[in-house]
C-alpha positions in Angstrom: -115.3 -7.2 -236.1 -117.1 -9.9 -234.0 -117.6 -8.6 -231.2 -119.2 -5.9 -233.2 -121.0 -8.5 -235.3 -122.3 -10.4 -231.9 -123.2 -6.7 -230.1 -124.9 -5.5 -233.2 -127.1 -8.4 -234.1 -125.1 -9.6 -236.9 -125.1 -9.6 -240.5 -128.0 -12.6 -242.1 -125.4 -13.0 -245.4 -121.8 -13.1 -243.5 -120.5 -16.5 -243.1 -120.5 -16.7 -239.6 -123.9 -15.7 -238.6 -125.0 -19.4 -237.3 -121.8 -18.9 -235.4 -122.9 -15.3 -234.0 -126.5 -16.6 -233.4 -125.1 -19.6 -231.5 -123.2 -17.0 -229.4 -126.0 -14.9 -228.6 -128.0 -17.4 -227.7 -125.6 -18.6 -225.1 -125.2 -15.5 -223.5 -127.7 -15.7 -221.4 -126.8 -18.6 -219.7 -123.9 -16.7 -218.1 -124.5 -14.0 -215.4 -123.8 -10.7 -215.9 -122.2 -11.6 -219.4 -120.6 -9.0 -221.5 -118.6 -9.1 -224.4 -116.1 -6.6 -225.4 -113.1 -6.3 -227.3 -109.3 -6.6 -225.5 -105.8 -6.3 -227.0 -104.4 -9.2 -227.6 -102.1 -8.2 -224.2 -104.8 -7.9 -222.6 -105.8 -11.5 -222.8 -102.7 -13.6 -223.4 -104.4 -17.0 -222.5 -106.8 -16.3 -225.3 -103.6 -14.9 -227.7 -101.7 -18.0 -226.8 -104.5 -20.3 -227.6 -105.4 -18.6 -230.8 -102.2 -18.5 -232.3 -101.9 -22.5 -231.3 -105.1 -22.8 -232.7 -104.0 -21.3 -236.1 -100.8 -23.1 -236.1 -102.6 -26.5 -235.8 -104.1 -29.3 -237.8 -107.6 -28.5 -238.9 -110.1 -30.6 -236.8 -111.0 -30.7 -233.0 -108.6 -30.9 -230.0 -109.6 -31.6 -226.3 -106.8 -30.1 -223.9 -106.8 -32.0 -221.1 -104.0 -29.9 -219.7 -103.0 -26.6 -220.6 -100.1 -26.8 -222.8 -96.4 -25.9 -222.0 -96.0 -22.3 -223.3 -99.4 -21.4 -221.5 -98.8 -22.8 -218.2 -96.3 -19.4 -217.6 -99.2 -17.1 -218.9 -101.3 -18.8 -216.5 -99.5 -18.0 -213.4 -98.9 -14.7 -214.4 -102.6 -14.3 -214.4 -102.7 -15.6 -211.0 -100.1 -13.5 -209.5 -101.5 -10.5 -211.6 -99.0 -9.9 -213.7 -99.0 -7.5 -216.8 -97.8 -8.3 -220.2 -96.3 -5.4 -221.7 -96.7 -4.8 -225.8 -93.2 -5.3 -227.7 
């Protein structure tokens, strides 16, 4: 829904259209930026940190390191693992 929300110009009334706007206007600033949508197993860096995310305190969090359980996910990444869906 967001990324079809961000791709599709948004919606003025939804909730998070300053959100979407602030997106699309920091698109640009990234080269050859596209934004599409991936299976959570396609991305388990993102699902790891969006799960913590959710699980958390409400407020803002700096991670000055990546946290235990993503560390794995990380070097999977690097070595080019897959992550198969249970």
């Amino acid at each position: 829904m967001v990324v079809h929300l961000i791709n599709n110009n948004g919606e003025p009334d939804n909730p998070s259209a300053a959100i979407v706007l602030d997106i699309k206007n920091l698109m640009p600033e990234f080269q050859d930026c596209i934004l599409q949508h991936t299976l959570h197993e396609g991305n388990a860096a993102a699902d790891y940190l969006a799960s913590l995310g959710h699980n958390s305190q409400p407020g803002f969090s700096i991670l000055n390191t990546p946290p235990v359980g993503l560390r794995h996910i990380l070097a999977g990444d690097q070595l080019g693992a897959s992550f198969l869906r249970p």
